[in-house]
N, C-alpha and C positions, 0 to 999 in steps of 0.2 A: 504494500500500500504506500504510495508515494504520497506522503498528506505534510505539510513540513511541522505543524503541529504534533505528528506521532517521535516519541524519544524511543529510541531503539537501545535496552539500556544495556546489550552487549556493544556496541559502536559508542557509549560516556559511560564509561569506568568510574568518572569523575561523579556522573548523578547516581549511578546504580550502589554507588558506598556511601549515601545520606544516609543521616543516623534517624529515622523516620522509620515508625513501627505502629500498623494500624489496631487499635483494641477489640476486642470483643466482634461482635457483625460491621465493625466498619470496614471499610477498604479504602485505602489511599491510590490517588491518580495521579499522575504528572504527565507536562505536555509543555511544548516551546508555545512562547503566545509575543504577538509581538506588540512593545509597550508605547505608549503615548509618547511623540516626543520624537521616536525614531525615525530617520531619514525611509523614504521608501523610494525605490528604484524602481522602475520597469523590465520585463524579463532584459530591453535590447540595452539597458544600461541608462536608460532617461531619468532624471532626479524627476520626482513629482512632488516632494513639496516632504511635511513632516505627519506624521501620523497624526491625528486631533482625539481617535478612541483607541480603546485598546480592545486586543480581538481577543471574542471568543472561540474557542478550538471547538470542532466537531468531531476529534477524535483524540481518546485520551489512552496513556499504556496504565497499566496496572502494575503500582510501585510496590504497594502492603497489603496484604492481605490478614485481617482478623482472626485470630483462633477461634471462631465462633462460627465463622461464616464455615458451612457444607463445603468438607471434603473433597478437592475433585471437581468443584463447581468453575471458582475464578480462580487462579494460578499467574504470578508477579509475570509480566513480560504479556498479557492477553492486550489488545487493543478491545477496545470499548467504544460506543459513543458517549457524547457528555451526556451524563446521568440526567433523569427526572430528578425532581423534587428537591428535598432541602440537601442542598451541597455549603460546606463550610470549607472557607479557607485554611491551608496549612503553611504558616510562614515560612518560607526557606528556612535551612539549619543557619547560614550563611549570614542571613538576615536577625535571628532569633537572637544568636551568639552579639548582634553587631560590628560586624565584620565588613558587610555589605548594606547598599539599599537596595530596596527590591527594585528599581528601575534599571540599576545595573544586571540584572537577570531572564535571561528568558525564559526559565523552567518556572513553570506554575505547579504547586501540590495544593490540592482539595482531598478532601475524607467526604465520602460517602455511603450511606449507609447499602450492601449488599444486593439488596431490595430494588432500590432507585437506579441498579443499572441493568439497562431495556433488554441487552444481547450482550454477544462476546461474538468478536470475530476471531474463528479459528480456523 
């Protein structure tokens, strides 16, 4: 799936060692998104100006998965679409620690509860 949103977390080593662990039926998501502010290019290399929102991804990988959550169901590395229902943000480690600002980042983590995600692309 070619989506630039999807994090492939054998190809970032770097996001696949976040110290980020989802509880009970939650699941954690991550996904590049790209933020307010950044330059945006055209595929042929033309400046179009600076981002004004920031995007929502349509397709998310599966970072943590819950000890709770069924066996066999979701497994870290599934792509996903973005969940229904009540999804919460998960601040970067990067940002937590303050280390970084989150505008310096493009990986986004959300927890969502098991439930609220529609399919699994496998």
């Amino acid at each position: 799936m070619s989506n630039k949103s999807v994090v492939n977390l054998d190809q970032h080593p770097e996001i696949a060692s976040q110290p980020i662990t989802a509880f009970a039926e939650q699941v954690v998501l991550v996904s590049f998104v790209e933020n307010v502010g950044e330059e945006m290019v055209s595929d042929g290399g033309l400046y179009l100006g600076e981002r004004t929102q920031g995007q929502i991804p349509e397709v998310c990988t599966v970072f943590s998965v819950g000890s709770e959550v069924p066996p066999g169901l979701i497994s870290r590395g599934d792509l996903v679409p973005i969940p229904l229902g009540n999804i919460r943000n998960v601040p970067h480690p990067d940002v937590a620690y303050g280390l970084k600002v989150d505008k310096e980042l493009k990986e986004k983590f959300v927890t969502v509860h098991w439930k609220n995600i529609p399919c699994i692309y496998k």
